[in-house]
C-alpha positions in Angstrom: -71.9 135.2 -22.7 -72.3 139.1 -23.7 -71.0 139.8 -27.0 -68.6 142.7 -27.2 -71.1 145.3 -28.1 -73.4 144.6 -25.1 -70.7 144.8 -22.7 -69.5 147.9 -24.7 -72.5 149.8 -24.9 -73.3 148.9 -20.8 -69.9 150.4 -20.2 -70.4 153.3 -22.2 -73.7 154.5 -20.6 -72.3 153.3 -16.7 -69.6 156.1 -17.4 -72.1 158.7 -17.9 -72.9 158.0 -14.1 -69.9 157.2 -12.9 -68.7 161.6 -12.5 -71.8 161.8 -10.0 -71.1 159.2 -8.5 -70.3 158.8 -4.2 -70.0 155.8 -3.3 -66.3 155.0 -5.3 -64.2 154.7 -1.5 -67.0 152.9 0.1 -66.8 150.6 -3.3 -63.0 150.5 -3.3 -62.5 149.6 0.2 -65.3 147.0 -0.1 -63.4 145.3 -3.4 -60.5 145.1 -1.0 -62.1 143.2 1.3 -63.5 140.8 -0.9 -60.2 139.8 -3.1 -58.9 138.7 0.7 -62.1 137.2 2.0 -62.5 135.2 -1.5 -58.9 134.8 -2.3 -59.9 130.7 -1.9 -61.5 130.9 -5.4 -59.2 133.3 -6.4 -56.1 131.1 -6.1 -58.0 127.9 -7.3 -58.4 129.7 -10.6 -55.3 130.7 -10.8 -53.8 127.3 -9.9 -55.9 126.1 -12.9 -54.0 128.9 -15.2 -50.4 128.1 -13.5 -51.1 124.0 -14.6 -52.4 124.7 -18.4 -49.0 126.8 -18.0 -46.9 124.2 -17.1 -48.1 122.1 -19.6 -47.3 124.6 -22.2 -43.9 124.9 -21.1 -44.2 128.5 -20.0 -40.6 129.4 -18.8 -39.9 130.0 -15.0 -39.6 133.7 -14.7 -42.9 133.8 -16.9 -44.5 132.0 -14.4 -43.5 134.1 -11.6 -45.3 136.9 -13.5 -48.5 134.6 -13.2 -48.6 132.9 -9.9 -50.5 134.5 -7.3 -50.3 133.6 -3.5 -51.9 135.0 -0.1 -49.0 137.6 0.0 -49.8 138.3 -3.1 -53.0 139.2 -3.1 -53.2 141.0 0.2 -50.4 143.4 -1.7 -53.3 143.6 -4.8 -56.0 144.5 -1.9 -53.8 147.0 0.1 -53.1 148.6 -3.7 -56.6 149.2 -3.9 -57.0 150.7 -0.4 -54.4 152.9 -0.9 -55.9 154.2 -3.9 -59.3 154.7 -1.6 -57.1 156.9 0.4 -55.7 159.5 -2.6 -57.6 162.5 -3.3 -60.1 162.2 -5.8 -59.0 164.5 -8.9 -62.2 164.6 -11.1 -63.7 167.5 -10.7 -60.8 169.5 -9.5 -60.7 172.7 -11.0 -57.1 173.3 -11.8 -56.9 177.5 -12.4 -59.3 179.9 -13.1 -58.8 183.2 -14.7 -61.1 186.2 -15.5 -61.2 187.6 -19.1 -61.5 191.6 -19.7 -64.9 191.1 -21.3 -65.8 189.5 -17.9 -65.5 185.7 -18.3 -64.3 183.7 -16.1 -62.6 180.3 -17.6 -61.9 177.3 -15.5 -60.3 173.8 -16.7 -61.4 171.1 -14.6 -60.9 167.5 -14.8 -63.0 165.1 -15.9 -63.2 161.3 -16.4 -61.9 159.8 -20.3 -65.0 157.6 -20.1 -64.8 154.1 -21.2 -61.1 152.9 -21.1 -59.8 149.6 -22.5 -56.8 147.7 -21.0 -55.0 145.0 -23.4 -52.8 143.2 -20.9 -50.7 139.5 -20.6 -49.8 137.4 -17.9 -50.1 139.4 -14.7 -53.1 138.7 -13.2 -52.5 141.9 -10.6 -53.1 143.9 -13.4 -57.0 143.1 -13.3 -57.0 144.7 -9.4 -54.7 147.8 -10.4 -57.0 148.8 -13.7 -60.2 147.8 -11.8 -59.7 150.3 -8.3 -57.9 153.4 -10.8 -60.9 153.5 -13.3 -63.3 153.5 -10.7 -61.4 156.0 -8.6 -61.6 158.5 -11.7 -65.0 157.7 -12.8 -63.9 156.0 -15.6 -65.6 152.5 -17.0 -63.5 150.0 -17.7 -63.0 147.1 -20.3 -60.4 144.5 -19.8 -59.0 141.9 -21.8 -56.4 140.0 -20.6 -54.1 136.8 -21.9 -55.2 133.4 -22.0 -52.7 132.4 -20.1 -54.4 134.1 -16.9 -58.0 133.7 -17.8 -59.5 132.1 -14.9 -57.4 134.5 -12.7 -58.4 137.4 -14.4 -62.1 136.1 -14.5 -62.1 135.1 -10.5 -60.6 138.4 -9.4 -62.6 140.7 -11.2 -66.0 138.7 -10.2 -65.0 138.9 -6.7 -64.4 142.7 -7.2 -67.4 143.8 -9.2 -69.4 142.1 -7.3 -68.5 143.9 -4.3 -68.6 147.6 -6.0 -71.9 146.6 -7.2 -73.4 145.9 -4.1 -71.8 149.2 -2.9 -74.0 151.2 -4.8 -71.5 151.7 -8.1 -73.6 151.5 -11.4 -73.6 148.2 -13.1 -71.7 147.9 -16.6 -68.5 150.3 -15.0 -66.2 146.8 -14.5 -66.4 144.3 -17.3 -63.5 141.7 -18.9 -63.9 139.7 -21.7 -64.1 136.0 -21.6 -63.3 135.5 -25.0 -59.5 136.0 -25.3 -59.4 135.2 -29.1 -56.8 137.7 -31.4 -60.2 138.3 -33.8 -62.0 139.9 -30.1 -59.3 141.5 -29.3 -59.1 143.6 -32.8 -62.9 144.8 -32.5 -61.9 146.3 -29.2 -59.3 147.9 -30.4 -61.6 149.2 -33.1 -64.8 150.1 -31.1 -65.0 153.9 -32.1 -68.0 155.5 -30.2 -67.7 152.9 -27.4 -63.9 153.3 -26.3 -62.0 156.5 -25.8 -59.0 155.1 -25.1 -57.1 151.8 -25.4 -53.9 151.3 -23.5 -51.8 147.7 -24.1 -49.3 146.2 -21.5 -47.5 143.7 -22.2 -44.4 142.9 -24.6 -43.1 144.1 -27.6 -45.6 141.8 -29.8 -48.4 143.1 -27.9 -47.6 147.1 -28.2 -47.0 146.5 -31.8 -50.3 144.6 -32.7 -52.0 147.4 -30.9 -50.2 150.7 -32.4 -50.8 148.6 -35.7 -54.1 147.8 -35.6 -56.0 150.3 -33.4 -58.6 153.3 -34.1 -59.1 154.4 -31.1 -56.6 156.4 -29.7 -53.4 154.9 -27.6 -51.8 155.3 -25.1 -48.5 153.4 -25.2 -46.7 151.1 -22.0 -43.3 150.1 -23.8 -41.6 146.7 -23.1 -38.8 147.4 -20.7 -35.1 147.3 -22.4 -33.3 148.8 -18.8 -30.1 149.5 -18.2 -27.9 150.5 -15.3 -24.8 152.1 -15.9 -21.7 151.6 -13.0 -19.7 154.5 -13.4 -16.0 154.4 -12.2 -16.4 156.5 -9.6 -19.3 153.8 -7.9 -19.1 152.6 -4.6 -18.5 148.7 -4.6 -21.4 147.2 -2.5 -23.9 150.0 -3.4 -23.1 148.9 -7.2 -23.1 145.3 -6.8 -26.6 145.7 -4.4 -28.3 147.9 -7.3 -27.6 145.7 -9.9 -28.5 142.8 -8.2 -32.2 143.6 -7.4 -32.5 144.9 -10.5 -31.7 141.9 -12.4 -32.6 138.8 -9.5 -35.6 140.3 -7.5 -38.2 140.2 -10.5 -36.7 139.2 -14.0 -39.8 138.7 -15.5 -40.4 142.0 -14.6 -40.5 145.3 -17.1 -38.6 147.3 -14.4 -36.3 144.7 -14.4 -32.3 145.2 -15.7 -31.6 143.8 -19.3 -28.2 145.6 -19.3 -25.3 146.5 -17.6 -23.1 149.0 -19.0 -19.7 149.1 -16.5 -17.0 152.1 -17.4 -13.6 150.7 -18.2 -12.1 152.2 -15.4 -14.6 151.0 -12.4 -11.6 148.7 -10.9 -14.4 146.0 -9.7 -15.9 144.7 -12.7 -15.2 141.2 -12.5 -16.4 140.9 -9.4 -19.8 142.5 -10.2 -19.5 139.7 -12.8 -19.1 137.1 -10.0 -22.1 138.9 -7.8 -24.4 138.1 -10.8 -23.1 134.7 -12.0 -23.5 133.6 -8.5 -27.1 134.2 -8.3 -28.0 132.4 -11.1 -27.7 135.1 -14.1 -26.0 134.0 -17.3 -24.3 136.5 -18.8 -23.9 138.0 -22.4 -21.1 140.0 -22.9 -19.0 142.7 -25.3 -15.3 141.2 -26.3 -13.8 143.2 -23.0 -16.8 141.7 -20.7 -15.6 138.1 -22.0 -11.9 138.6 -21.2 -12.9 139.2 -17.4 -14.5 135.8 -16.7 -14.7 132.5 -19.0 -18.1 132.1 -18.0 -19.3 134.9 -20.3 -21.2 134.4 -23.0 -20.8 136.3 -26.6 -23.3 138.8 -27.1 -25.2 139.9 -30.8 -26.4 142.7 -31.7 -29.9 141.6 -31.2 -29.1 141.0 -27.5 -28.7 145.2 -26.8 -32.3 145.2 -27.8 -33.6 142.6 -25.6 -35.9 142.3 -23.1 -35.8 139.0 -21.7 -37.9 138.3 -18.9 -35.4 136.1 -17.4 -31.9 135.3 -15.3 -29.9 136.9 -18.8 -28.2 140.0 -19.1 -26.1 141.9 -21.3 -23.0 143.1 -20.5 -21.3 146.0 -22.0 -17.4 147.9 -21.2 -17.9 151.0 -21.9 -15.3 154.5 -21.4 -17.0 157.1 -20.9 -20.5 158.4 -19.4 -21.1 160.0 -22.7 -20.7 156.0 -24.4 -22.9 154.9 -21.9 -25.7 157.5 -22.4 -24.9 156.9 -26.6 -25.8 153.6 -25.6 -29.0 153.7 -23.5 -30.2 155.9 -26.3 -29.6 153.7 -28.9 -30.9 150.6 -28.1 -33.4 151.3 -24.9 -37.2 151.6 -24.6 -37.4 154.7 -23.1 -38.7 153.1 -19.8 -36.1 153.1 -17.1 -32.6 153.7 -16.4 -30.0 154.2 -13.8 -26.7 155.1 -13.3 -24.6 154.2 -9.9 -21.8 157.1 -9.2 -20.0 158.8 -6.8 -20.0 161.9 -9.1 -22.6 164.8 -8.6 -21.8 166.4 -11.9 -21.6 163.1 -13.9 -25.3 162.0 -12.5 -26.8 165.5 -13.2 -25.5 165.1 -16.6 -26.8 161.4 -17.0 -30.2 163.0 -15.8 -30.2 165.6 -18.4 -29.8 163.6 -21.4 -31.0 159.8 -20.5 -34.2 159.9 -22.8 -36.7 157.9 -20.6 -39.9 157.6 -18.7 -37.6 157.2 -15.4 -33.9 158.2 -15.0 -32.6 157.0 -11.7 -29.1 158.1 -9.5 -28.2 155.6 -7.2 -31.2 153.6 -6.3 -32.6 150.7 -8.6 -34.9 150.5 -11.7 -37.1 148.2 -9.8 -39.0 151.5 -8.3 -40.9 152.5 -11.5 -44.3 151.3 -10.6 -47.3 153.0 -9.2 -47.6 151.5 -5.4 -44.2 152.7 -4.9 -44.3 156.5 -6.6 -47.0 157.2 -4.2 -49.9 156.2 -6.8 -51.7 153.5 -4.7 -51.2 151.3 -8.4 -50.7 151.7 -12.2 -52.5 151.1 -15.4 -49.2 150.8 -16.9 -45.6 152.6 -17.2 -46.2 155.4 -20.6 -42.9 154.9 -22.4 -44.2 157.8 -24.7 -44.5 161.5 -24.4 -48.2 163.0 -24.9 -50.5 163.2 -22.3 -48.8 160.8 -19.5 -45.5 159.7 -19.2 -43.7 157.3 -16.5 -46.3 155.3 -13.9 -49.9 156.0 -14.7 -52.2 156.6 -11.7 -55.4 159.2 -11.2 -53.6 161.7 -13.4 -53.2 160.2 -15.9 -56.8 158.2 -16.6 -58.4 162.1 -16.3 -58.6 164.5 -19.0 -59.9 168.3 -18.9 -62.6 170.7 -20.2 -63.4 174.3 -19.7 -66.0 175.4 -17.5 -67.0 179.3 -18.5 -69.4 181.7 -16.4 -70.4 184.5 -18.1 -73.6 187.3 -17.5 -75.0 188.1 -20.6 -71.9 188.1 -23.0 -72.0 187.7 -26.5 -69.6 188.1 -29.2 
């Protein structure tokens, strides 16, 4: 097995010739290909990861996260064709201007070079990070959890090998084998090698990262979402909303962790029902638990959670402006909705919901790359400096100035 360094250092000079080169949708298309050709060694390994799983008592939504399936990955492989078909931004020269003394300045944009992906669980991930860093020239280190280490492994064999054969310079897809915390803290600490290091995954992870790191970050937030049923809501469109947000992917971080219903939206018992009926227990304020026995007391501590699973907070609130204190307060700047009949109350949520994605009438389950338009994501950027919200080409490009001059000096 290649020690950190070597893989590092191969990665490192593949990115130098990665900007030139010509072969990156001929590569992508082929990787495609192969995750559905191969997906028989694919889903053995990850059958291998779902039973070590099960014997560590990983709960059900968690394993939902981790199970791949034929759908499954012919969604990864149509991810990376679509990302085949987006324009290529490196090298796009952005504006150009012409100085009095006769220079003309350009900003165009270039690959970062070698990025480093920190991810858990979600074995998709390897297929997402793998077609965008090749798409933008970028080399690419990954280092996923354990507790998808076969799947990871399998996938991005199948893919590399592919690209490879395509013509794409050797050392530009790598993962680690070694999934211990002491590799994982080198990488985040391989200065020279790595230009930028981006975690996903949940609160434990973003924090070991921020905490330990000296390369620079680029933070994807746990998901603390919220939808907020103002009174003026239609019934069904509420009660459809917040049940895909919550049921269609709890383990999810687009997923719902809390309601917020205004005290005067005259169906909030029965938005209670919808959810307790498919399966969701319920955690609710004092005014929640007088609508329905089956509600659960919530802490404090619940507000802040994310929890991956059929739970959700509950919260009566009486007025847009308690319900936006609220989201504030306790969210992760990630994604957030509100469900109202009232232009002038959703322009106003807009305005002053801090958060990566602020939605009117449509669910929180949209924040991800495939369905923005981006092909796929690295991650969803809870933060605000240099990419914010889903993070496709964009985002995994920087810039530099290109000058032509005749003769100036200064």
């Amino acid at each position: 097995m290649e020690s950190l360094i070597e893989i590092a250092q191969k990665a490192r000079q593949a990115s130098y010739k990665l900007e030139g080169c010509r072969v990156k949708n001929e590569a992508l298309l082929a990787m495609a290909d192969a995750l559905v050709k191969r997906q028989d060694e694919i889903l053995s390994a990850n059958d291998s990861d779902l039973k070590n799983a099960e014997n560590n008592s990983m709960k059900k939504s968690m394993l939902d996260r981790l199970r791949l399936t034929p759908e499954r990955i012919a969604a990864m492989a149509d991810g990376v064709r679509k990302v085949a078909e987006l324009p290529d931004p490196i090298g796009e020269v952005k504006r150009m201007w012409k100085r009095p003394n006769g220079l003309r300045i350009g900003e165009k944009r270039v690959p970062l070079g070698v990025i480093a992906i920190i991810y858990e669980s979600r074995p998709n991930v390897t297929a997402d990070a793998a077609a965008l860093c090749l798409k933008t020239s970028n080399s690419v280190i990954l280092r996923g959890g354990s507790e998808a280490i076969n799947s990871n492994v399998a996938i991005m064999r199948v893919m590399r090998e592919a690209a490879y054969a395509a013509g794409v310079p050797e050392g530009s897809l790598n993962i680690l084998e070694d999934t211990s915390r002491q590799t994982a803290t080198e990488l985040m600490r391989l200065g020279g090698y790595v230009d930028v290091l981006i975690p996903r995954g949940g609160k434990g992870l973003i924090k070991s990262v921020v905490e330990n790191a000296t390369v620079p970050v680029i933070e994807t937030a746990a998901g603390n979402c919220h939808v907020y049923v103002e009174k003026s809501a239609d019934r069904k469109m509420a009660e459809d909303i917040v049940i895909n947000a919550k049921v269609s992917r709890p383990s999810v971080c687009n997923a719902c962790e809390t309601l917020l219903i205004d005290s005067g939206y005259p169906y909030a018992a029965e938005l209670l029902d919808a959810l307790y009926q498919n399966g969701v227990e319920i955690r609710g304020c004092d005014r929640t638990r007088k609508l329905r026995p089956y509600v659960l007391e919530a802490s404090e501590e619940d507000w802040y959670t994310e929890y991956n699973d059929y739970i959700i907070s509950v919260k009566i609130v009486d007025s847009i402006d308690d319900a936006i204190s609220h989201i504030n307060n306790y969210n992760t700047k990630h994604s957030e909705a509100i469900v109202t009949n009232d232009y002038e109350k959703s322009q106003h949520f807009l305005d002053d919901v801090d958060a990566a994605a602020v939605y009117v009438n449509a669910s929180t389950r949209f924040t991800d790359g495939f369905e923005f338009g981006f092909g796929a994501e690295i991650g969803i950027s809870t933060q605000k400096i240099h990419a914010r919200g889903p993070m496709g080409l964009e985002a995994l490009t920087s810039t530099k100035y290109i000058i032509y001059g005749d003769g100036q000096i200064r």
